[in-house]
Residue frames relative to the residue before (quaternion, step in Angstrom):
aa qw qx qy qz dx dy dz
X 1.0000 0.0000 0.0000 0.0000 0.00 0.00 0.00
X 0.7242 0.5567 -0.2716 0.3031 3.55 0.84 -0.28
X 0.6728 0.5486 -0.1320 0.4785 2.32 1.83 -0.90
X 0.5126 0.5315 -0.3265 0.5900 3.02 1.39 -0.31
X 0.5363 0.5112 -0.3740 0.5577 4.14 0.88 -0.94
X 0.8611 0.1543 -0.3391 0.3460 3.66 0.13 -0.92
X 0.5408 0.6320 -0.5017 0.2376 3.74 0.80 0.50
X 0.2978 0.7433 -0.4046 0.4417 3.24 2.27 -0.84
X 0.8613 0.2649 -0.1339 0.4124 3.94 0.51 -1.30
X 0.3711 -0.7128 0.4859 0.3436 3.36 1.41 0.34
X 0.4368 0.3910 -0.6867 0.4299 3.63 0.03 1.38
X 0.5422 -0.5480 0.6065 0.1949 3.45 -2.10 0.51
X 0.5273 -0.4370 0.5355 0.4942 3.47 -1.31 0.45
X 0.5537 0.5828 -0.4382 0.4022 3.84 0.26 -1.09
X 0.7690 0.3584 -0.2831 0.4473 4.10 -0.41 -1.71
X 0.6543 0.5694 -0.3329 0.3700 3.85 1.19 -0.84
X 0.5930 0.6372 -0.2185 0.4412 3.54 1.27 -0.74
X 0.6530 0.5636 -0.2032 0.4633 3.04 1.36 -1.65
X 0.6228 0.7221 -0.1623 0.2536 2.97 1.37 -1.00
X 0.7220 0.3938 0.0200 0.5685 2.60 0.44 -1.93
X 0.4230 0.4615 -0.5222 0.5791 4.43 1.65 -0.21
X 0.8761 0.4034 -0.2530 0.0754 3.41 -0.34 -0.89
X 0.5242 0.5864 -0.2518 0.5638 2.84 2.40 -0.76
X 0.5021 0.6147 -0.3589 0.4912 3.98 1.55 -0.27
X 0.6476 0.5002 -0.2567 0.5144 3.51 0.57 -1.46
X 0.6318 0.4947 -0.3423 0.4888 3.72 0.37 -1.28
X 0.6774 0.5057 -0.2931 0.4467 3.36 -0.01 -0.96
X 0.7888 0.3526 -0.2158 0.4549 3.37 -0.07 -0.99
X 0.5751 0.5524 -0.3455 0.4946 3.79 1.20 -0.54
X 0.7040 0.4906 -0.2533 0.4467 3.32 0.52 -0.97
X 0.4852 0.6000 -0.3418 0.5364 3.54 1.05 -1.17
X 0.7179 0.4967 -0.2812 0.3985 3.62 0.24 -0.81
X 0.7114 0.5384 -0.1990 0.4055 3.39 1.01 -1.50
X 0.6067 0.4638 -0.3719 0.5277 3.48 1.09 -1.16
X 0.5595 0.7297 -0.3112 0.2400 3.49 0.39 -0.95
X 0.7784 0.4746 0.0433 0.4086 2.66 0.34 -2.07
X 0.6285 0.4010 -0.2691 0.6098 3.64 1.76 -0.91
X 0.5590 0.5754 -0.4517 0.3902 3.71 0.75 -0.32
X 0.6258 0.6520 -0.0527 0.4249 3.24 1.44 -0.82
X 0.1403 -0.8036 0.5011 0.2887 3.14 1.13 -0.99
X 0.4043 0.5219 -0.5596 0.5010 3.67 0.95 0.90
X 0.0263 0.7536 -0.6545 0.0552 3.96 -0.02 0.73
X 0.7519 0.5123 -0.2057 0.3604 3.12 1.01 -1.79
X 0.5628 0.7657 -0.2450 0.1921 3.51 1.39 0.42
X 0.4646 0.8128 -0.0959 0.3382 1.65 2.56 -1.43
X 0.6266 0.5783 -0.2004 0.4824 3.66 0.69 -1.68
X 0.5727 0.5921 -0.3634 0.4352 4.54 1.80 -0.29
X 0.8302 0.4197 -0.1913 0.3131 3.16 1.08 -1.01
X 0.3693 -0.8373 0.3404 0.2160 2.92 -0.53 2.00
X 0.6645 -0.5499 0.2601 0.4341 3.86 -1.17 -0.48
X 0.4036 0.6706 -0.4439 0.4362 3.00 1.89 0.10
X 0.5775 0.6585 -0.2552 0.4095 3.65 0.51 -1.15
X 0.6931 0.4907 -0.3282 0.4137 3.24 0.06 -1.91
X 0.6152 0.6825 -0.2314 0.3198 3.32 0.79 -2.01
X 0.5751 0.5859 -0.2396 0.5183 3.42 0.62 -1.67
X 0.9503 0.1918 0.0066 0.2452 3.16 -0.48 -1.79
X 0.4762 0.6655 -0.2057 0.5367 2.88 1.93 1.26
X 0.3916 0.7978 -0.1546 0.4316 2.80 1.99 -0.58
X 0.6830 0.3540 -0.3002 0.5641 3.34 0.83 -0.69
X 0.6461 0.3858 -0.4268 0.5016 3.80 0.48 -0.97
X 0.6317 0.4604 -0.4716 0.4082 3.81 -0.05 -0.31
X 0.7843 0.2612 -0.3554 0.4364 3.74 0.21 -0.04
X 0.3458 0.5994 -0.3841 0.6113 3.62 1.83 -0.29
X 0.8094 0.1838 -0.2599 0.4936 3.85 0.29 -0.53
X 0.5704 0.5974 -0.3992 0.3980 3.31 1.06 -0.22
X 0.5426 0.4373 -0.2005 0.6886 3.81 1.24 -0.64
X 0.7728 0.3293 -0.3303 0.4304 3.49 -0.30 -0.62
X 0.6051 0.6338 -0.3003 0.3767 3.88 1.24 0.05
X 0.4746 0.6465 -0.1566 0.5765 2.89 1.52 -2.18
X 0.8661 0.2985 -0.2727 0.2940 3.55 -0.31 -1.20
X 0.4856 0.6194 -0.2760 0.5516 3.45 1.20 -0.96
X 0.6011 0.4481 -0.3611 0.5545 4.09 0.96 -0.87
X 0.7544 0.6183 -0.1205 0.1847 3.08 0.20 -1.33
X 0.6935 0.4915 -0.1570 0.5029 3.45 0.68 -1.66
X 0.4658 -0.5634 0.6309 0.2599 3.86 -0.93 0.66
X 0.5130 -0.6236 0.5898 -0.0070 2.91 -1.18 1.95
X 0.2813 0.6396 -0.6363 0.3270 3.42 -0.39 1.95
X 0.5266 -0.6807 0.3924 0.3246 3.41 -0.95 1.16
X 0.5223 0.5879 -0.4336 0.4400 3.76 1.14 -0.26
X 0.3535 0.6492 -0.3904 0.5488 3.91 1.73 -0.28
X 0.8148 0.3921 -0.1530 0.3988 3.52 -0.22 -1.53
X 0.3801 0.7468 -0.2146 0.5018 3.03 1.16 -1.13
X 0.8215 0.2414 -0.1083 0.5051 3.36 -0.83 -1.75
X 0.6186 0.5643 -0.4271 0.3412 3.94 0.82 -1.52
X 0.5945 0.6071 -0.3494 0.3949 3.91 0.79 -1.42
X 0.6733 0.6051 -0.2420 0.3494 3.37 0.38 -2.05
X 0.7282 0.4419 -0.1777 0.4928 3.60 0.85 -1.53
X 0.6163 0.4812 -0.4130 0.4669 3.75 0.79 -0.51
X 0.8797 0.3025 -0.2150 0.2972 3.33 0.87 -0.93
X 0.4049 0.5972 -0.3608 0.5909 3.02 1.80 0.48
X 0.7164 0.3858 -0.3592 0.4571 3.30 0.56 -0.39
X 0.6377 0.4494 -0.3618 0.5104 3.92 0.70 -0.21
X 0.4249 0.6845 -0.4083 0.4292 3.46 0.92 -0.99
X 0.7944 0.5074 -0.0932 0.3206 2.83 -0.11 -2.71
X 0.6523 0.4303 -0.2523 0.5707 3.84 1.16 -1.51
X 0.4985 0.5790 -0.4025 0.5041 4.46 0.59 -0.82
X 0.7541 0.5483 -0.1025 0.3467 3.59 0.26 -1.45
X 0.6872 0.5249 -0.2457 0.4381 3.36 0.74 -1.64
X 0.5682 0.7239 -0.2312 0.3157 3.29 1.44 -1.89
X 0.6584 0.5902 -0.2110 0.4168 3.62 1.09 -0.97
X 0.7618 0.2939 -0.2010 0.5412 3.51 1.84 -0.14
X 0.2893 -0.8665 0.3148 0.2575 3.17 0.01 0.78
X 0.4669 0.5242 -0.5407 0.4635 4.19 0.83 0.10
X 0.7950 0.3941 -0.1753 0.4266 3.62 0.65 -1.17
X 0.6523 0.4650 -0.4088 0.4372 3.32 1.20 -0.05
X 0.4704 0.6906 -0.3027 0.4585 3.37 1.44 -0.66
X 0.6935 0.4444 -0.3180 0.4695 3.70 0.57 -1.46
X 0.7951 0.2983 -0.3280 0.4137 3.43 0.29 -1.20
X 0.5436 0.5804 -0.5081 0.3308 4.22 0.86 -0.27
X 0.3026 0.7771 -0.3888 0.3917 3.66 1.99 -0.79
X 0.8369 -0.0671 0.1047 0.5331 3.24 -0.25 -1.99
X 0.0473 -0.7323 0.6606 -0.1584 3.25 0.45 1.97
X 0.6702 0.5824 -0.3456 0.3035 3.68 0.34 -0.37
X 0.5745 0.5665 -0.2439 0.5381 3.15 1.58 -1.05
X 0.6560 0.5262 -0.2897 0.4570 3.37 0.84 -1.10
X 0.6464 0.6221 -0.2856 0.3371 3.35 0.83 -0.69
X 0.6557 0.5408 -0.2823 0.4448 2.97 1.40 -1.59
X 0.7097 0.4534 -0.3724 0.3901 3.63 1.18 -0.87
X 0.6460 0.4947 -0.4082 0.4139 3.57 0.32 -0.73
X 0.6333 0.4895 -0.4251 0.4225 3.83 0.57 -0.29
X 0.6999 0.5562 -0.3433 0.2878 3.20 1.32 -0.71
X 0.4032 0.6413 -0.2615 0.5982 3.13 2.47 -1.00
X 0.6934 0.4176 -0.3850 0.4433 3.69 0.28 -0.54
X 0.7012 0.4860 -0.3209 0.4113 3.85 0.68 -1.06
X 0.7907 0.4248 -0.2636 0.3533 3.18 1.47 -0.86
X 0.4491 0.6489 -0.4076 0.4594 3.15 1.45 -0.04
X 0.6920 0.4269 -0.2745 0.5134 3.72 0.94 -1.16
X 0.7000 0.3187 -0.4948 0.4045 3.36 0.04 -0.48
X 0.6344 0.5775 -0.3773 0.3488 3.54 0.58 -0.81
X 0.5089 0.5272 -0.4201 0.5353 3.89 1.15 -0.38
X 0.5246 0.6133 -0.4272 0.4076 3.54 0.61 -1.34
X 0.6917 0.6176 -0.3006 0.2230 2.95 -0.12 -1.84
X 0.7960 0.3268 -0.0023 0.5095 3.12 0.92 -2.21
X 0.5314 0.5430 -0.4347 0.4835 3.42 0.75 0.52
X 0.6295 0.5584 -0.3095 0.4430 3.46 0.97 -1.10
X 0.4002 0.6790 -0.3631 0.4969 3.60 1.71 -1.29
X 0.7728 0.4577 -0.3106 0.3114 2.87 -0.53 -2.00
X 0.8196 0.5025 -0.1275 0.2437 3.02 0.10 -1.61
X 0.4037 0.6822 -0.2473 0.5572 3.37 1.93 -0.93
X 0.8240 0.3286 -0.2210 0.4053 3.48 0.24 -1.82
X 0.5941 0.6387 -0.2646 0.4112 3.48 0.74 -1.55
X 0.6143 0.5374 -0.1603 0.5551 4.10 1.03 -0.75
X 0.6383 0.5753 -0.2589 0.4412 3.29 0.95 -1.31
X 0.7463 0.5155 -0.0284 0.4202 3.28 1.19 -2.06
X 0.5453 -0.7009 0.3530 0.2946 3.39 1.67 -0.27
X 0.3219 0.5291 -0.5126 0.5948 3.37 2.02 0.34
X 0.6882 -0.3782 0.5679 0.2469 2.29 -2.54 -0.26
X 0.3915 -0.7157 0.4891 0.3086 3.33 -0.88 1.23
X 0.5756 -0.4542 0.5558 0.3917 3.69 -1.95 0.75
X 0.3020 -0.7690 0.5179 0.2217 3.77 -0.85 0.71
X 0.3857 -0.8594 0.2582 0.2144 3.48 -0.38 1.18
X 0.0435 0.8640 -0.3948 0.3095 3.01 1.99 0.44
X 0.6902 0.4821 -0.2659 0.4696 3.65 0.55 -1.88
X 0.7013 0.2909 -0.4059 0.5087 3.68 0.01 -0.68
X 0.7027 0.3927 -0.5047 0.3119 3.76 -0.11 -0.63
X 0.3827 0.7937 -0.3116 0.3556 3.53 1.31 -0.80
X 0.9541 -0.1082 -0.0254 0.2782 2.59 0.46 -1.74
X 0.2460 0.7211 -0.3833 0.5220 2.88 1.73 1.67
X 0.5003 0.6099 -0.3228 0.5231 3.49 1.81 -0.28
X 0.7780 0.4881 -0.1799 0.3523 3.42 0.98 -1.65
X 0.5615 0.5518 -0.2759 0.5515 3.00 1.64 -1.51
X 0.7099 0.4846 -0.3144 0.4029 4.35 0.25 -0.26
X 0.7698 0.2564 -0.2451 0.5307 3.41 0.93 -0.69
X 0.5448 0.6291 -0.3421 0.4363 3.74 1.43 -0.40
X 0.6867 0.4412 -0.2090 0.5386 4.03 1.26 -0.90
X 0.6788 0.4072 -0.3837 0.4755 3.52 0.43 -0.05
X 0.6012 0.4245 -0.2890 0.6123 3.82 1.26 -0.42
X 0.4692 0.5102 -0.4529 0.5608 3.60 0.61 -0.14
X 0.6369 0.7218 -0.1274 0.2392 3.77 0.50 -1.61
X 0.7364 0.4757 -0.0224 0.4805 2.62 0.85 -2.13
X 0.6262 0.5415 -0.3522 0.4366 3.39 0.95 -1.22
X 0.6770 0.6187 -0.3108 0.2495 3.60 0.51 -0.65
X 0.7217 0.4631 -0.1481 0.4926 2.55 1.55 -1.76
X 0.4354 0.5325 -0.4874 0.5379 3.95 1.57 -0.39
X 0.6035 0.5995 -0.4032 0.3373 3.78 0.41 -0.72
X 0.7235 0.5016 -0.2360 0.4114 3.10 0.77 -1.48
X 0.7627 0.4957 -0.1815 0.3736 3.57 1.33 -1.18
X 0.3735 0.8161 0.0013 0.4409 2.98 2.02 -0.21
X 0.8231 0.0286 0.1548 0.5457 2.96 -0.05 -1.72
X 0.7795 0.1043 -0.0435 0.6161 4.17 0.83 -0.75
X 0.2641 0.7641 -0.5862 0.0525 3.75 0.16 0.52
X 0.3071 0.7337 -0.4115 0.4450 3.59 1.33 0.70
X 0.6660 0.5990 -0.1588 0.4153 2.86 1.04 -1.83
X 0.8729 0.0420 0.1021 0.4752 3.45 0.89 -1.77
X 0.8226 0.2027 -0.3635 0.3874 2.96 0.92 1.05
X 0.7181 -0.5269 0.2849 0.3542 3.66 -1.05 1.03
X 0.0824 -0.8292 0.5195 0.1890 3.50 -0.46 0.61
X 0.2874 -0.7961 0.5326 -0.0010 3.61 -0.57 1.31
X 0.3317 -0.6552 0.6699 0.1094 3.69 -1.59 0.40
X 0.2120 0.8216 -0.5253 -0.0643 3.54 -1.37 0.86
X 0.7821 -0.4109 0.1829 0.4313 3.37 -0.98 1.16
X 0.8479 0.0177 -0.2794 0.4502 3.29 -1.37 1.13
X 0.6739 0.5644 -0.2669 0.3949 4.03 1.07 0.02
X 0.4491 -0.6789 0.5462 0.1977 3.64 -0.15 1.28
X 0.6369 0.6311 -0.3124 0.3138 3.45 0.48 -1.58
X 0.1611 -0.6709 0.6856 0.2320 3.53 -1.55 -0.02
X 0.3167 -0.6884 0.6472 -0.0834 2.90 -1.99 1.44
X 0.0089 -0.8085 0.5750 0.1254 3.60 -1.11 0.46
X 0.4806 -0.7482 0.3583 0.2845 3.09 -0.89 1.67
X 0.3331 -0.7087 0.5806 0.2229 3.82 -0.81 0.92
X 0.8170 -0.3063 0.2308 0.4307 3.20 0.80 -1.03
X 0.3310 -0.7070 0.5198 0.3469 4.11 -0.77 0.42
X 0.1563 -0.7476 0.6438 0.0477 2.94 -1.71 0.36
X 0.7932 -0.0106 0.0283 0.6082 3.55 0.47 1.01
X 0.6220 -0.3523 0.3735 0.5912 3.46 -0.43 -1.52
X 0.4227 0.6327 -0.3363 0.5549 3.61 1.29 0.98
X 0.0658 0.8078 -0.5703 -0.1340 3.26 -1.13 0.71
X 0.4013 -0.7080 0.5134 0.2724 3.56 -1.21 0.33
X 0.0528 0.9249 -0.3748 0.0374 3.78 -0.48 1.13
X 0.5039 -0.8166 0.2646 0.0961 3.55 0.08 0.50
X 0.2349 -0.7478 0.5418 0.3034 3.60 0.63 0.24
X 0.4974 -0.6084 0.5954 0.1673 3.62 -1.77 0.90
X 0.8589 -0.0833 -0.0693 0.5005 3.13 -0.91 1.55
X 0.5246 0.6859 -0.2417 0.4426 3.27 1.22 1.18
X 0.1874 0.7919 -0.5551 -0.1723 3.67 1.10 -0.06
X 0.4113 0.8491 -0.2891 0.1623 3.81 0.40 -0.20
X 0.8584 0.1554 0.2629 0.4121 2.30 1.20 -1.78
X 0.2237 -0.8953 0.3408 -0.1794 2.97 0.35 1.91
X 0.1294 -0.7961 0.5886 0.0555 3.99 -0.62 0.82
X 0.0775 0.5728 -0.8017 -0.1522 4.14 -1.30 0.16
X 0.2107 -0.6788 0.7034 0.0073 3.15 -1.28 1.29
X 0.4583 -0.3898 0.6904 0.4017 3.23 -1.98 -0.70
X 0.5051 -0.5701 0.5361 0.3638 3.48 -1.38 0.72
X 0.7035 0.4585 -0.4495 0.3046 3.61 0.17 -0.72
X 0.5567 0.6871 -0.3903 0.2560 3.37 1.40 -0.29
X 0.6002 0.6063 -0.3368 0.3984 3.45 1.64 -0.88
X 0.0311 -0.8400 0.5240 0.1373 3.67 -0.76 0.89
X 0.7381 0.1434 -0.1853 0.6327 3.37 0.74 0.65
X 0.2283 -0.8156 0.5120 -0.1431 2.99 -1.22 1.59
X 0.1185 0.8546 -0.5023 -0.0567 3.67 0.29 0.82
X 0.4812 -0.6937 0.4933 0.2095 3.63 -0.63 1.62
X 0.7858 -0.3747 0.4621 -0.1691 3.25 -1.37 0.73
X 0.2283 0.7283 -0.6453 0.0313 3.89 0.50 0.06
X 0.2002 -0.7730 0.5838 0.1467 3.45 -1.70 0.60
């Protein structure tokens, strides 16, 4: 069926893949960039190799890879758009809101990642699915001797809706690193340093670490450097 959806638009399974690889990677790069500048770790940016990105992209690429397909797929009724809007803004709302308590804001910052993967997928599917019906519009409205719908709008707002949802993102996760990094992240020990650190994340055979009760102050070690490692419950 998709394939058949994406011949309707004269694109290959191939240019769609490419696609939907590059709009994954992008995503997940950027995610990094806003981050990392919210932080004041820019200078980190220039560490992360293409192996990494790749990796830690993996999830948004099938998050956009599903959230595409379906958006292709589903029959192009405004009760679609409709429902697509309602759920974007219920879902921020719902996540904005929750934030204001802290047992429930905690559980869902937990499996903030998961959440992520879905709402990007709500976001990919909302956009491709506009696409879709714009291309319609524009197809029929031409046919009929009107003025075509100008597909501008969907790219428009497939530009805003990509660079607007990772900054939306980022803020959360600075939150998380911020305000409770007890909560969600391992706190570790390294050689010659009295001090406690919490691990933010690895990078290769590198790790990224954080001084306690510090937002300032920021470390990329060697793993072998960490000598004590305190795991996390999820």
């Amino acid at each position: 069926m998709l394939i058949k959806s994406l011949d309707n638009y004269k694109i290959s399974l191939y240019e769609f893949l490419t696609l939907v690889f590059f709009i994954g990677i992008s995503y997940a790069y950027l995610n990094k960039i806003i981050l990392y500048e919210a932080l004041g770790i820019s200078w980190l940016i220039g560490s992360l190799t293409p192996n990494y990105v790749l990796v830690s992209s993996l999830g948004f690429i099938f998050s956009t890879f599903v959230g595409a397909s379906i958006g292709l797929l589903l029959p192009m009724k405004r009760l679609f758009f409709i429902t697509m809007i309602v759920l974007g803004f219920v879902f921020s709302g719902l996540y904005s809101l929750i934030n204001y308590f802290d047992f429930l804001s905690v559980h869902l910052d937990k499996n903030f990642n998961f959440l992520a993967l879905i709402f990007w997928c709500l976001v990919c599917m909302f956009c491709f699915g506009i696409t879709k019906f714009n291309i319609e519009m524009h197809r029929l409205t031409k046919s009929m001797g009107g003025k075509p719908v100008p597909l501008a709008i969907s790219i428009s707002l497939f530009i805003i809706l990509v660079l607007g949802t990772p900054s939306w993102l980022s803020k959360i996760e600075q939150k998380k690193i911020f305000e409770k990094p007890e909560i969600f992240y391992s706190q570790v020990s390294i050689k010659n340093d009295t001090r406690k650190w919490f691990l933010l994340e690895f990078i290769g055979d590198k790790a990224l670490i954080k001084l306690a009760g510090n937002d300032l102050i920021y470390k990329y070690v060697e793993y072998k450097d960490i000598e004590l490692y305190e795991a996390k419950s999820r």
